[in-house]
C-alpha positions as CSV (number, residue, x, y, z in Angstrom):
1,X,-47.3,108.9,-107.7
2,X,-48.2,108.2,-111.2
3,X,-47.3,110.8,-113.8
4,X,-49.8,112.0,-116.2
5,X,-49.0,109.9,-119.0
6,X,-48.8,106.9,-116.6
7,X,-52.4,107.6,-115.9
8,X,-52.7,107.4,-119.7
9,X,-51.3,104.2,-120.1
10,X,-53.6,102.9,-117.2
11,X,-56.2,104.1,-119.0
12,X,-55.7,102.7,-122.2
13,X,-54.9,99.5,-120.6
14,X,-58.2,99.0,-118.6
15,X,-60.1,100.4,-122.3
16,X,-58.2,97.6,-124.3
17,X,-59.3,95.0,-121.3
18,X,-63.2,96.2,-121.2
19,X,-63.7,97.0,-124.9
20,X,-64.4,100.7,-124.0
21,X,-62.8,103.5,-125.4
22,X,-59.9,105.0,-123.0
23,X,-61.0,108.6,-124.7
24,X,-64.7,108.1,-123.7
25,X,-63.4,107.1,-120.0
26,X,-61.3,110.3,-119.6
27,X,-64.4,112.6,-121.4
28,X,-67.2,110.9,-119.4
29,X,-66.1,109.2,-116.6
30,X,-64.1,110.5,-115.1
31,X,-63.7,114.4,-113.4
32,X,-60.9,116.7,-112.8
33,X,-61.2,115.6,-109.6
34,X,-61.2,111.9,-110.5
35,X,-58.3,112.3,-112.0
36,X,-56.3,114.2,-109.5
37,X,-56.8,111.4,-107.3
38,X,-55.6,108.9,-109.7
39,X,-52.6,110.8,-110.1
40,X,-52.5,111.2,-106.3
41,X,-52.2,107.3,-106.0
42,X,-55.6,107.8,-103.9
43,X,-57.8,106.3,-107.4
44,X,-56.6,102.8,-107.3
45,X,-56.1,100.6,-110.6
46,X,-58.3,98.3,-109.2
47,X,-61.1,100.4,-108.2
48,X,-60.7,102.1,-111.8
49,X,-61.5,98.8,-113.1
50,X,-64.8,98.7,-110.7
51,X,-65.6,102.0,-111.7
52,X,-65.5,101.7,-115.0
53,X,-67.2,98.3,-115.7
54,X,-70.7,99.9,-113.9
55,X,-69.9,102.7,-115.9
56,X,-69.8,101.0,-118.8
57,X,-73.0,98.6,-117.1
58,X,-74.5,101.4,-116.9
59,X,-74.8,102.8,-120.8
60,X,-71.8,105.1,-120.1
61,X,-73.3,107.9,-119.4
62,X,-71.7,111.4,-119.4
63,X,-70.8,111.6,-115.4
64,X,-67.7,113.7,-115.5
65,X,-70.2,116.4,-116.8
66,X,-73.3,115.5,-114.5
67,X,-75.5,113.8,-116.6
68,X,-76.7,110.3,-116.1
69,X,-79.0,109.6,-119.1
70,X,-76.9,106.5,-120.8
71,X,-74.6,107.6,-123.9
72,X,-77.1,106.4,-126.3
73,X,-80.4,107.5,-124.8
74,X,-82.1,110.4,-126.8
């Protein structure tokens, strides 16, 4: 199982690849729960990478807190 800052790095990785930022993945994307998992091994890389380009598709909205307005929306 990955430790924490092995998630990190997996993080920053797939933020350098998609032009997001890994801080706005961790914030908005993804939940406590989401991140357990990845930390679990049960949150694959790949379906990270899946997850996070709809996300980012998507307007990046604020999911990890509930809301599904995209980032910039007012």
């Amino acid at each position: 199982m990955p430790t924490k800052q092995e998630c990190q790095k997996i993080l920053f990785k797939i933020g350098i690849e998609l032009g997001v930022s890994p801080k706005l993945i961790a914030t908005r994307l993804l939940s406590e729960d989401d991140k357990q998992d990845m930390m679990n091994g049960d949150l694959t890389t790949e379906a990270l990478i899946c997850h996070v380009k709809v996300w980012k598709e998507n307007g990046m909205p604020d999911y990890a807190n509930g809301k599904t307005e995209p980032m910039n929306h007012h």
